[in-house]
CHARMM-style PDB file with segment names, atoms N, HN, CA, C and O in Angstrom:
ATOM      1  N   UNK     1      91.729  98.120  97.705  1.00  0.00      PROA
ATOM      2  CA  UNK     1      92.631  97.539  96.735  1.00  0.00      PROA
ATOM      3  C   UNK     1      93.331  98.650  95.956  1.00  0.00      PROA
ATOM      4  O   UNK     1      94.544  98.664  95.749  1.00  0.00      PROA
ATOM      5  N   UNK     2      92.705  99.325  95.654  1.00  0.00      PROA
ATOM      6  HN  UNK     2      91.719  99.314  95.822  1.00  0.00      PROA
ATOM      7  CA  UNK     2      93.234 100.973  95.161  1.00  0.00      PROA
ATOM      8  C   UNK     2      94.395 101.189  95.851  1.00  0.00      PROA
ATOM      9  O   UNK     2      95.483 101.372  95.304  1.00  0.00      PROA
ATOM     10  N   UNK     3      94.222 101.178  96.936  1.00  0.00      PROA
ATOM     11  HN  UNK     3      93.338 101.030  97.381  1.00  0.00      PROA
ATOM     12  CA  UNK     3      94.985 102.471  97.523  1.00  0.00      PROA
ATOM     13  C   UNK     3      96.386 100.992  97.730  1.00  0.00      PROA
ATOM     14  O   UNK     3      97.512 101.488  97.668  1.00  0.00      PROA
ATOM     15  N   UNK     4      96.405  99.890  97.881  1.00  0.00      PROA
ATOM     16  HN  UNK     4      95.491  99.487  97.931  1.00  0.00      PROA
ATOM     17  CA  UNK     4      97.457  98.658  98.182  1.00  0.00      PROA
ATOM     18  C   UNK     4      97.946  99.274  96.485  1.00  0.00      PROA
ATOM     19  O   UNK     4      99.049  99.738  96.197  1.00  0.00      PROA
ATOM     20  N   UNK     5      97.251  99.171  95.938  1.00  0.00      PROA
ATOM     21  HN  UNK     5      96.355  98.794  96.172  1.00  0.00      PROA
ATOM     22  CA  UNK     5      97.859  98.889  94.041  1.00  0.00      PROA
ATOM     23  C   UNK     5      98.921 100.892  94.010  1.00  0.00      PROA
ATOM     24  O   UNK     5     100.019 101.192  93.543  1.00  0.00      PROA
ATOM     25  N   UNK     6      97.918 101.690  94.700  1.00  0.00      PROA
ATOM     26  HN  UNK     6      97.026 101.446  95.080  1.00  0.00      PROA
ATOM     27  CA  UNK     6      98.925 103.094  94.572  1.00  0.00      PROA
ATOM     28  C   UNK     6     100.262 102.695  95.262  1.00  0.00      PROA
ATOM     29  O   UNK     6     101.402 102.799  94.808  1.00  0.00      PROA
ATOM     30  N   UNK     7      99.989 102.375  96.066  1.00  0.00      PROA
ATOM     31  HN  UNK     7      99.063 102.292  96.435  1.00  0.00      PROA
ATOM     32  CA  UNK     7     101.810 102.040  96.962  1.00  0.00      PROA
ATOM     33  C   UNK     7     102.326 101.279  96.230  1.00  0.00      PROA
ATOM     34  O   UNK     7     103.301 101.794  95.682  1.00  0.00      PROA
ATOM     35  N   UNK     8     102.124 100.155  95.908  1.00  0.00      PROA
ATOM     36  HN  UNK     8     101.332  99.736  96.352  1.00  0.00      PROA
ATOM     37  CA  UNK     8     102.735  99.312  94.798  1.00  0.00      PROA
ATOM     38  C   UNK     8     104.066 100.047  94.106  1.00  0.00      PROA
ATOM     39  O   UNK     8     105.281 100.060  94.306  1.00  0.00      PROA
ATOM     40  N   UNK     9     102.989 100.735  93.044  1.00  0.00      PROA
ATOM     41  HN  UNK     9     102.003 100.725  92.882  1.00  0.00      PROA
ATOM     42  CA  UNK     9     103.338 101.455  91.972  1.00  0.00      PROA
ATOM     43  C   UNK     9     104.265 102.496  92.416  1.00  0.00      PROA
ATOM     44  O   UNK     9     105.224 102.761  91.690  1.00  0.00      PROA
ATOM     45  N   UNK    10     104.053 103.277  93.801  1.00  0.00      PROA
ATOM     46  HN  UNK    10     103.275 103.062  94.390  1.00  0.00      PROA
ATOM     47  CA  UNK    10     104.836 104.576  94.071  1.00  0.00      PROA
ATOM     48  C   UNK    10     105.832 103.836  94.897  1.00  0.00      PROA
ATOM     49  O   UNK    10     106.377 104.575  95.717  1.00  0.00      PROA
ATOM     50  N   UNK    11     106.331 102.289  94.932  1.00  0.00      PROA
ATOM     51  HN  UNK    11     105.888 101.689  94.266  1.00  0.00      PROA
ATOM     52  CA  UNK    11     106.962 101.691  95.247  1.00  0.00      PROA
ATOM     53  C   UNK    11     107.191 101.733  96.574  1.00  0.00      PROA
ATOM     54  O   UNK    11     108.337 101.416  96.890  1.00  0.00      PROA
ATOM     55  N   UNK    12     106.373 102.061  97.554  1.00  0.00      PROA
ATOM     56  HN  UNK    12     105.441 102.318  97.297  1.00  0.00      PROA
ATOM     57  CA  UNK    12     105.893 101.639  98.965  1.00  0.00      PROA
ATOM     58  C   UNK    12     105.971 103.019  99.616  1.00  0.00      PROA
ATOM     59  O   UNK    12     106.245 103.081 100.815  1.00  0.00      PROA
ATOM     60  N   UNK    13     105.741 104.171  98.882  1.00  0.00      PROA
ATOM     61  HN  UNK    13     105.518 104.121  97.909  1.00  0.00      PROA
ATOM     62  CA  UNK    13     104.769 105.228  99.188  1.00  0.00      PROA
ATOM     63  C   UNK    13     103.835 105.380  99.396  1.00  0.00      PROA
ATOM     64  O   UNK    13     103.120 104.770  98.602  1.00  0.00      PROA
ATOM     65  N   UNK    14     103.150 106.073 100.315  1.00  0.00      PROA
ATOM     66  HN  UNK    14     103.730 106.569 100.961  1.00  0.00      PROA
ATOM     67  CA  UNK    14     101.550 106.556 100.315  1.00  0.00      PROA
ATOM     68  C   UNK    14     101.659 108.344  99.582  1.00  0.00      PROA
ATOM     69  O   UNK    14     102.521 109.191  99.350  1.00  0.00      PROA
ATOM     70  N   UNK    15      99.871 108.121  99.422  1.00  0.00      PROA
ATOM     71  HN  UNK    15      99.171 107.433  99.610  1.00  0.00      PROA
ATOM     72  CA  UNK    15      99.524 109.219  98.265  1.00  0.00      PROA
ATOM     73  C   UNK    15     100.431 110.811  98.829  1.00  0.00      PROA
ATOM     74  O   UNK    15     101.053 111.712  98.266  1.00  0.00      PROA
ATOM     75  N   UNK    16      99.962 110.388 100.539  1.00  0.00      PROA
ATOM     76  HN  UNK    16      99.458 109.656 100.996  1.00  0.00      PROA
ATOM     77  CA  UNK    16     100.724 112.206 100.745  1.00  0.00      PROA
ATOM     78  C   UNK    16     102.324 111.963 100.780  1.00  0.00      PROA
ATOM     79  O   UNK    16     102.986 112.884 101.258  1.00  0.00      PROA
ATOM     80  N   UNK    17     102.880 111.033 100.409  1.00  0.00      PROA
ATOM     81  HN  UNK    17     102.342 110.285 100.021  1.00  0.00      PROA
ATOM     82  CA  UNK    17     104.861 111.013  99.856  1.00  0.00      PROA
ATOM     83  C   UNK    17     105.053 110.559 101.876  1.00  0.00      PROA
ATOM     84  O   UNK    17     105.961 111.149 102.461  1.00  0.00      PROA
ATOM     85  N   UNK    18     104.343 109.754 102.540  1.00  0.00      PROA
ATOM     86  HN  UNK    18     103.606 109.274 102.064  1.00  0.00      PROA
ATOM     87  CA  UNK    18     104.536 109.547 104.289  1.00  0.00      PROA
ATOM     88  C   UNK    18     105.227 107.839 103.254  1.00  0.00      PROA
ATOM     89  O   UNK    18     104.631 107.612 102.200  1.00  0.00      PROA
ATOM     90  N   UNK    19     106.067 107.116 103.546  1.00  0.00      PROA
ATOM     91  HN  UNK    19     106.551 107.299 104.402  1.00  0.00      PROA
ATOM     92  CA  UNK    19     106.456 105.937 103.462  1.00  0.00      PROA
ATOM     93  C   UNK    19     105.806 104.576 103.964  1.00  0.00      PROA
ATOM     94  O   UNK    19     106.050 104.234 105.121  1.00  0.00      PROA
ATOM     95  N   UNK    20     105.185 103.966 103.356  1.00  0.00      PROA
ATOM     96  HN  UNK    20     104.987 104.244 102.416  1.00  0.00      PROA
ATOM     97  CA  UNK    20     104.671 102.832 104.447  1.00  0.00      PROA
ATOM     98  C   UNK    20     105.905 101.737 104.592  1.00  0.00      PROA
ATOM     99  O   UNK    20     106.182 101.061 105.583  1.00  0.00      PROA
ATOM    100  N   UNK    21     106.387 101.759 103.642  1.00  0.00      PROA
ATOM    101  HN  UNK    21     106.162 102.308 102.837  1.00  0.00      PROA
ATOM    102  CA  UNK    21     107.502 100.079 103.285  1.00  0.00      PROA
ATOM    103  C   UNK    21     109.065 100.742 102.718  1.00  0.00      PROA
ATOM    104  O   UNK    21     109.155 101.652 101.894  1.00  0.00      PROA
ATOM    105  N   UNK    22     110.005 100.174 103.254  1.00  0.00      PROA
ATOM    106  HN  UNK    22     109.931  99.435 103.924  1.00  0.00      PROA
ATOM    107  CA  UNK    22     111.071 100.689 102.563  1.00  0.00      PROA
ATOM    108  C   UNK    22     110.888  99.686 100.862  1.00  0.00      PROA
ATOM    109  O   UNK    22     110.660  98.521 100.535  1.00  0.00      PROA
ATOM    110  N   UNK    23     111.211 101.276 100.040  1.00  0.00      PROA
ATOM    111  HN  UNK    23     111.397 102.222 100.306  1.00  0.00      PROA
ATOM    112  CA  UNK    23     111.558 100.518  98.447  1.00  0.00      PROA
ATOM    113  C   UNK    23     112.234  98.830  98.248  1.00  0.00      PROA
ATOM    114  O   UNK    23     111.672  97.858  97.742  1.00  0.00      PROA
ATOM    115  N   UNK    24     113.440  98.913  98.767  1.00  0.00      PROA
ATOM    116  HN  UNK    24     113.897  99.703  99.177  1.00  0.00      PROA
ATOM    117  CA  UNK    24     113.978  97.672  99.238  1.00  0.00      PROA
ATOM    118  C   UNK    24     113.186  97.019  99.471  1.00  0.00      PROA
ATOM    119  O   UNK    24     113.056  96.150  98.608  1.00  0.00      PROA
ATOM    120  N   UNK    25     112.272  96.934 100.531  1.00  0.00      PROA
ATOM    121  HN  UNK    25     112.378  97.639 101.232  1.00  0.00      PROA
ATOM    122  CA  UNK    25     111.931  95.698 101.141  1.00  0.00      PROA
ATOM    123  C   UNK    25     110.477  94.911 100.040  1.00  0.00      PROA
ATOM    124  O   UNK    25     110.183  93.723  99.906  1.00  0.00      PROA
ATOM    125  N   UNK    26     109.862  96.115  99.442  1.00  0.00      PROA
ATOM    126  HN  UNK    26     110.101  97.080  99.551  1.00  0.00      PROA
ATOM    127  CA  UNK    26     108.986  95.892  98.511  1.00  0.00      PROA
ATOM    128  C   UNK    26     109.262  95.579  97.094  1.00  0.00      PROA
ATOM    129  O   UNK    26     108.394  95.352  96.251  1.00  0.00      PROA
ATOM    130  N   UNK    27     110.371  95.584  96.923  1.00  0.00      PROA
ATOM    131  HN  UNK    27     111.076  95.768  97.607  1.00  0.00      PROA
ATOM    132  CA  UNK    27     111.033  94.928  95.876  1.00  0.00      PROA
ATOM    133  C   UNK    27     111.707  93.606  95.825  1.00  0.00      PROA
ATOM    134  O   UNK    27     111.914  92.905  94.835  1.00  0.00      PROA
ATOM    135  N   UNK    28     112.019  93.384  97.096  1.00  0.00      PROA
ATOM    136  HN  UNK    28     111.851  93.954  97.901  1.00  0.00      PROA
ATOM    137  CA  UNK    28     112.240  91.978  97.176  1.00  0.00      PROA
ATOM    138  C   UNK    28     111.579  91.261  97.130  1.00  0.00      PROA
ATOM    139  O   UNK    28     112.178  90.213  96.890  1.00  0.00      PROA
ATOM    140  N   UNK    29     110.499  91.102  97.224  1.00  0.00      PROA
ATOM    141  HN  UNK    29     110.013  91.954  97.419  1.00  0.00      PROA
ATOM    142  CA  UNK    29     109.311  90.664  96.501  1.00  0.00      PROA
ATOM    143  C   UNK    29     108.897  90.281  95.937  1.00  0.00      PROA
ATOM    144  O   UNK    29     107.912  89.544  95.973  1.00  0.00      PROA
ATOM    145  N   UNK    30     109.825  90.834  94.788  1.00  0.00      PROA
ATOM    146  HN  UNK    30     110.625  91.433  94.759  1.00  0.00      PROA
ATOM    147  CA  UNK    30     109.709  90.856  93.499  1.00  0.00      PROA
ATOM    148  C   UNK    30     111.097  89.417  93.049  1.00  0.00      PROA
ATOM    149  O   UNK    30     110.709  88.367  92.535  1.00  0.00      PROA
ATOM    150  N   UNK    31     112.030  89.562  93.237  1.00  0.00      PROA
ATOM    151  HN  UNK    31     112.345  90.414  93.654  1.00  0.00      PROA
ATOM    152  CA  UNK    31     113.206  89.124  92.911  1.00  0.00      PROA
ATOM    153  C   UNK    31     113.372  87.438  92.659  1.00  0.00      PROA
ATOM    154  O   UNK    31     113.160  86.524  93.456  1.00  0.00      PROA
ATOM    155  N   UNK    32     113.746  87.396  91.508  1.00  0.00      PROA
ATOM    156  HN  UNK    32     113.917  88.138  90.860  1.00  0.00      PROA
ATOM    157  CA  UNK    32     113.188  85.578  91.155  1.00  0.00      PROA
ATOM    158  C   UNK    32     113.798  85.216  91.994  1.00  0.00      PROA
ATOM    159  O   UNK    32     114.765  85.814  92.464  1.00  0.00      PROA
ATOM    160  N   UNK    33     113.136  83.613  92.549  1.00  0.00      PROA
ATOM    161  HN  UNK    33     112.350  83.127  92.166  1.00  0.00      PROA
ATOM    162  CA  UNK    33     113.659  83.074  93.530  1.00  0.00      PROA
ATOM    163  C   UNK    33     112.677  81.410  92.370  1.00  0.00      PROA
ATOM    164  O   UNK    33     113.023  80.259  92.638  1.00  0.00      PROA
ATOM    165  N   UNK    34     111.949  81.579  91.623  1.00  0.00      PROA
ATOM    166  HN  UNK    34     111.668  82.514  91.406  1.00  0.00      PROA
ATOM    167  CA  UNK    34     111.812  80.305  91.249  1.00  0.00      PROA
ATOM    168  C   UNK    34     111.870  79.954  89.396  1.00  0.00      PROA
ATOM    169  O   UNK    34     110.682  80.193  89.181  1.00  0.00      PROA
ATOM    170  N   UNK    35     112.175  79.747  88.649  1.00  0.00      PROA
ATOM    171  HN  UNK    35     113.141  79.554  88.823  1.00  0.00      PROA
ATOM    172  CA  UNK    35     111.976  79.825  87.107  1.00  0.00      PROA
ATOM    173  C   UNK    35     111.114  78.987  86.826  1.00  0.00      PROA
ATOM    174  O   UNK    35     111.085  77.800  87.154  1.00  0.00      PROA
ATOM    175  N   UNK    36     109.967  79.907  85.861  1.00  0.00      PROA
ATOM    176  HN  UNK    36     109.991  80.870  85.594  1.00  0.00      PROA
ATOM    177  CA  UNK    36     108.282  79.054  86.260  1.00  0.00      PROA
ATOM    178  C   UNK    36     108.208  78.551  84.561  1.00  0.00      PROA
ATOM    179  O   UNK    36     108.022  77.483  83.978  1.00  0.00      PROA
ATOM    180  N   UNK    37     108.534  80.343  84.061  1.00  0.00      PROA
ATOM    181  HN  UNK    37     108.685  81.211  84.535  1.00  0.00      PROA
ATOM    182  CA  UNK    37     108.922  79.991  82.406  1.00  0.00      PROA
ATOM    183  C   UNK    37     110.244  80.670  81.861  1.00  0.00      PROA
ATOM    184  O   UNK    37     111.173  81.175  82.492  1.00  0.00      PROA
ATOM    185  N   UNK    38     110.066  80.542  80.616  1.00  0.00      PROA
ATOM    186  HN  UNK    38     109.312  80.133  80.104  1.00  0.00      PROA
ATOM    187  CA  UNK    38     111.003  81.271  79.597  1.00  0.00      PROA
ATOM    188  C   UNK    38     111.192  82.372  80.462  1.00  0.00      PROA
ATOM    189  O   UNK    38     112.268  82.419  81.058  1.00  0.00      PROA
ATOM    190  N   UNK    39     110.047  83.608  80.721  1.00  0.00      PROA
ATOM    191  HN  UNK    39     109.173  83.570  80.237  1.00  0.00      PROA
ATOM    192  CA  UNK    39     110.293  84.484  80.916  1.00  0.00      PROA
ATOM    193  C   UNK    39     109.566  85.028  82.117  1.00  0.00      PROA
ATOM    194  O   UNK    39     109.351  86.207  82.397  1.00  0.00      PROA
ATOM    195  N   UNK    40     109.177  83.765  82.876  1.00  0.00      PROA
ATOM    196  HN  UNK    40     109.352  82.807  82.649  1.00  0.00      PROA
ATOM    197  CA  UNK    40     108.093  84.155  84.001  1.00  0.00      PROA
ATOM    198  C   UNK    40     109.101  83.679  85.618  1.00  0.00      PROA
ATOM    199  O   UNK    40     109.690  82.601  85.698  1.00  0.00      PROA
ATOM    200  N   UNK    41     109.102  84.433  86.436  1.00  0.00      PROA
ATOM    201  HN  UNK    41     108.624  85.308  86.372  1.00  0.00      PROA
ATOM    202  CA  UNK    41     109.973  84.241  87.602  1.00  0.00      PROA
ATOM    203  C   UNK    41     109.228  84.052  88.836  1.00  0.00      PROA
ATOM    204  O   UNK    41     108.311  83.544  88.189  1.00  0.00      PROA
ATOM    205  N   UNK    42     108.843  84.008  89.893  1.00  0.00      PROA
ATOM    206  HN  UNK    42     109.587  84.420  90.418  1.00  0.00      PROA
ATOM    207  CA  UNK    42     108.031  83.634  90.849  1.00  0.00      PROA
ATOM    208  C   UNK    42     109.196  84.414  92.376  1.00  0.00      PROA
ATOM    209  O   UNK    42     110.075  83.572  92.560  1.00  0.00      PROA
ATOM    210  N   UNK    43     109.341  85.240  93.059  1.00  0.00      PROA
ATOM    211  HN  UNK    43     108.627  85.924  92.909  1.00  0.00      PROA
ATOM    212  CA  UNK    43     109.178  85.623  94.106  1.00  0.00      PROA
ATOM    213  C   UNK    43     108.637  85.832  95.288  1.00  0.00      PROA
ATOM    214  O   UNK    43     107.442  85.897  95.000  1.00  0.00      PROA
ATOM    215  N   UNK    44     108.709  85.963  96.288  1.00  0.00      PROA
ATOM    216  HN  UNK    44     109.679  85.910  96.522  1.00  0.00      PROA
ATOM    217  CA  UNK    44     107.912  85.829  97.375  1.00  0.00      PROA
ATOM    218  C   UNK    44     106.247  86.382  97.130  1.00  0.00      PROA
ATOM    219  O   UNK    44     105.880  87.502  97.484  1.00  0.00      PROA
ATOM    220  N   UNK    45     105.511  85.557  96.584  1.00  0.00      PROA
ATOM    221  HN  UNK    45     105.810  84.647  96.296  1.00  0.00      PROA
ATOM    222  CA  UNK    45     104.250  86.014  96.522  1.00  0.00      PROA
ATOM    223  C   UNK    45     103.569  86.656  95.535  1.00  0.00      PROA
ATOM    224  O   UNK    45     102.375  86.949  95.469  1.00  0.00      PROA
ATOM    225  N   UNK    46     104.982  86.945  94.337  1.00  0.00      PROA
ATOM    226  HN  UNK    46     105.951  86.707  94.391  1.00  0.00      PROA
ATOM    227  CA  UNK    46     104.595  87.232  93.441  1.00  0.00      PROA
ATOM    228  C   UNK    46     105.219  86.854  92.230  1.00  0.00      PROA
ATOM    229  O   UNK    46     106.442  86.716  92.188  1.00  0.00      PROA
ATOM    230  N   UNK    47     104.387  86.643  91.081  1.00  0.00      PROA
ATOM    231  HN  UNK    47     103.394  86.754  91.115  1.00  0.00      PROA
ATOM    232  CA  UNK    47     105.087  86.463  89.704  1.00  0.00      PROA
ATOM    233  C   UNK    47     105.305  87.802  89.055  1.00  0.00      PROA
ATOM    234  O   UNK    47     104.638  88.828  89.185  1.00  0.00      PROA
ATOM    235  N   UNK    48     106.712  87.510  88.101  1.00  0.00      PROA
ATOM    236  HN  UNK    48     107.254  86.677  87.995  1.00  0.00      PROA
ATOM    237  CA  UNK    48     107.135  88.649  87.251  1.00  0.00      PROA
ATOM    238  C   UNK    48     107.223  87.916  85.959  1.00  0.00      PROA
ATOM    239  O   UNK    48     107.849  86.879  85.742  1.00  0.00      PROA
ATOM    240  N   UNK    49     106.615  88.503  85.266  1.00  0.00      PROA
ATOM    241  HN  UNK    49     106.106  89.346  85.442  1.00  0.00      PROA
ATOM    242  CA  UNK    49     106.089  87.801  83.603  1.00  0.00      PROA
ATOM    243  C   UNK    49     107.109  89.193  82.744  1.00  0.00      PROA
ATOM    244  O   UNK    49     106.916  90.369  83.052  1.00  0.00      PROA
ATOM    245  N   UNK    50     108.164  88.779  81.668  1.00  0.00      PROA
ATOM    246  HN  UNK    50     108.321  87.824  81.417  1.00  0.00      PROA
ATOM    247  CA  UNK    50     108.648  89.787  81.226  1.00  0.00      PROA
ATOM    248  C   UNK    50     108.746  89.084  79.257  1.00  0.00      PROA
ATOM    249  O   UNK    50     109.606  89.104  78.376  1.00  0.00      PROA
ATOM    250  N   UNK    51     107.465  88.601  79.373  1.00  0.00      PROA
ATOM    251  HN  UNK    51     106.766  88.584  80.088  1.00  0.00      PROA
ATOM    252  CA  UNK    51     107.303  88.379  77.967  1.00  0.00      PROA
ATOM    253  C   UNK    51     106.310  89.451  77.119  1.00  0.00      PROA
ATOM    254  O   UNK    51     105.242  90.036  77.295  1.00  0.00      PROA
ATOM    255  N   UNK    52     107.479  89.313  75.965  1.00  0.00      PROA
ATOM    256  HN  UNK    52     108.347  88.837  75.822  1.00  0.00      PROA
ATOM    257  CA  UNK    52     107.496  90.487  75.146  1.00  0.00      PROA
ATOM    258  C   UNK    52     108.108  91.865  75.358  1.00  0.00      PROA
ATOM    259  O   UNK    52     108.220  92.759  74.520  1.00  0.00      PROA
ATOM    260  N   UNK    53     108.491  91.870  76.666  1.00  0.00      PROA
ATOM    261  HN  UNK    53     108.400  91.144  77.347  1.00  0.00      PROA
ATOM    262  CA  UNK    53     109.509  93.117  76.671  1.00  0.00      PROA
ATOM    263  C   UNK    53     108.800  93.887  77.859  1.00  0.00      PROA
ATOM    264  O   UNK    53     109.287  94.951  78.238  1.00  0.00      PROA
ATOM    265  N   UNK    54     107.463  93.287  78.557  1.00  0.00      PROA
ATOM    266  HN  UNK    54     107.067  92.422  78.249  1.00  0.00      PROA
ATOM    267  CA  UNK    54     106.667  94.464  79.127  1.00  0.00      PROA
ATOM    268  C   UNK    54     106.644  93.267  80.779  1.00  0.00      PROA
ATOM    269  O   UNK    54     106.359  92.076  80.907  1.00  0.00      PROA
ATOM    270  N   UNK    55     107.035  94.197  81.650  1.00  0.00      PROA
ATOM    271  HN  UNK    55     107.267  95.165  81.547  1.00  0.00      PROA
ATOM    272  CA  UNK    55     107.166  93.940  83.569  1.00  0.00      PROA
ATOM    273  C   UNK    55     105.419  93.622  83.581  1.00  0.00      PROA
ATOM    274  O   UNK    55     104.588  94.478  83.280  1.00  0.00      PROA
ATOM    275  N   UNK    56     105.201  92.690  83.854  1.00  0.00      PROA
ATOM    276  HN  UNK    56     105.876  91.995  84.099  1.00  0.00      PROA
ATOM    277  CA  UNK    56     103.964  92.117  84.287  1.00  0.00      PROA
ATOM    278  C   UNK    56     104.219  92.048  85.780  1.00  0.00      PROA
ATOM    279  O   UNK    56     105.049  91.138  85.783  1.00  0.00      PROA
ATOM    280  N   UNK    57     104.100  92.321  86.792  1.00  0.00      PROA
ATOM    281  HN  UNK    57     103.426  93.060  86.790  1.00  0.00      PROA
ATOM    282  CA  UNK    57     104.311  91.617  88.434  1.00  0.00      PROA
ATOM    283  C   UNK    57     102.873  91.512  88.732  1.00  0.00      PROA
ATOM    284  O   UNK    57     102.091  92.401  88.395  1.00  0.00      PROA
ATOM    285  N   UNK    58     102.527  90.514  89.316  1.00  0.00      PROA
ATOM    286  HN  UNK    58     103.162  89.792  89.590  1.00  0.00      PROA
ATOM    287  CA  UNK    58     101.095  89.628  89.545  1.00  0.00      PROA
ATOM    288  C   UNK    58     100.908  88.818  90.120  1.00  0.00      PROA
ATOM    289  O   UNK    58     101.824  87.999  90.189  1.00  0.00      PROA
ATOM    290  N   UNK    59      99.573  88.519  90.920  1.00  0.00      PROA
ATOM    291  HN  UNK    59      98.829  89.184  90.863  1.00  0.00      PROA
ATOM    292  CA  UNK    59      99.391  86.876  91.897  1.00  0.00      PROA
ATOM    293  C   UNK    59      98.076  87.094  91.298  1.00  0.00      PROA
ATOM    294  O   UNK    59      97.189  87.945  91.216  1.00  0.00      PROA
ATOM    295  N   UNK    60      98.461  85.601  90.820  1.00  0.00      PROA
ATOM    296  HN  UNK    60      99.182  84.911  90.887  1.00  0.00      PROA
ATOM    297  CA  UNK    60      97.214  84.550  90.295  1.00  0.00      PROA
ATOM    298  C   UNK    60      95.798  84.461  91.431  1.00  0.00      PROA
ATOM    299  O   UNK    60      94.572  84.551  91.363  1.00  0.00      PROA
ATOM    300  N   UNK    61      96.751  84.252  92.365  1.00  0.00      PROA
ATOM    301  HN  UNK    61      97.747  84.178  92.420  1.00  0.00      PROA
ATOM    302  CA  UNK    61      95.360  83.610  93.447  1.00  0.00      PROA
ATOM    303  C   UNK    61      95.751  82.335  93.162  1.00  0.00      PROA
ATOM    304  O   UNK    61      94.654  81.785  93.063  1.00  0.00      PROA
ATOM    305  N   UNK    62      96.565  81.496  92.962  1.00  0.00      PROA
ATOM    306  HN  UNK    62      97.456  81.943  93.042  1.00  0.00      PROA
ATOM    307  CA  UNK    62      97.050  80.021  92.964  1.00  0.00      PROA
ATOM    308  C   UNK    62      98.449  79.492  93.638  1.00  0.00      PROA
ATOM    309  O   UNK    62      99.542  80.057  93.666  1.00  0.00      PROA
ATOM    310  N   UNK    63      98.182  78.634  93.997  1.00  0.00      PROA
ATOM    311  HN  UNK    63      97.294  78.175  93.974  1.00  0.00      PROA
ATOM    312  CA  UNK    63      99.695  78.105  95.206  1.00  0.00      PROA
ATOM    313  C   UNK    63     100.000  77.038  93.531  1.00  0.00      PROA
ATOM    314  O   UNK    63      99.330  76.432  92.694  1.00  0.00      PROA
ATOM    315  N   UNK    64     101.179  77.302  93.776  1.00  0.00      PROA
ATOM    316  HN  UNK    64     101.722  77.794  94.456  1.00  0.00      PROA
ATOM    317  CA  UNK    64     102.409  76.584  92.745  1.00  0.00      PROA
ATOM    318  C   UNK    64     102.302  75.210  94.071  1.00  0.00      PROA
ATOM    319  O   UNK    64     102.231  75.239  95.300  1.00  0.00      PROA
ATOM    320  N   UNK    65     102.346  73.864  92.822  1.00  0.00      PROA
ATOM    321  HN  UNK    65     102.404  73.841  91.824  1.00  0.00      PROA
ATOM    322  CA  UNK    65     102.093  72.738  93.414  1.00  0.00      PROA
ATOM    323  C   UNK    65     100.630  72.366  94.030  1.00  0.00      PROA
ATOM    324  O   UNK    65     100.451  71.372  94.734  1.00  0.00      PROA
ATOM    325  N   UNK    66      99.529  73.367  93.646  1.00  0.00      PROA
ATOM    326  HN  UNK    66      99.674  74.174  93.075  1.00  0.00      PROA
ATOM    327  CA  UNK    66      98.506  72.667  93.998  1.00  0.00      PROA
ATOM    328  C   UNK    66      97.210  72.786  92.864  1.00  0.00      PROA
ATOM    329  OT1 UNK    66      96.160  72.174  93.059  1.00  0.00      PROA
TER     330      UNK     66
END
């Protein structure tokens, strides 16, 4: 889980700078595709929470609608 959460963050880098994911493609990901709240967005697989000013990106472990 470490090492999934380092690429994340180095935005689909691995530790020695070798690429696993283009930036692009790991950011789309990200990109609202549903409005959940005020300030919470839902993308392919992941939520982006931007309440209070601070990038939350996160999965619950819960399917929306169930």
């Amino acid at each position: 889980m470490l090492r999934f959460v380092t690429m994340e963050l180095a935005e689909g880098a691995m530790p020695n700078g070798k690429r696993y994911i283009s930036r692009e493609a790991l950011l789309a990901r990200r990109m609202p595709q549903i409005s959940v709240g005020k300030d919470i967005t839902y993308g392919m697989g992941l939520a982006v929470d931007t309440t209070y000013g601070v990038t939350v990106v996160s999965h619950g472990g819960k399917t929306f609608g169930y």
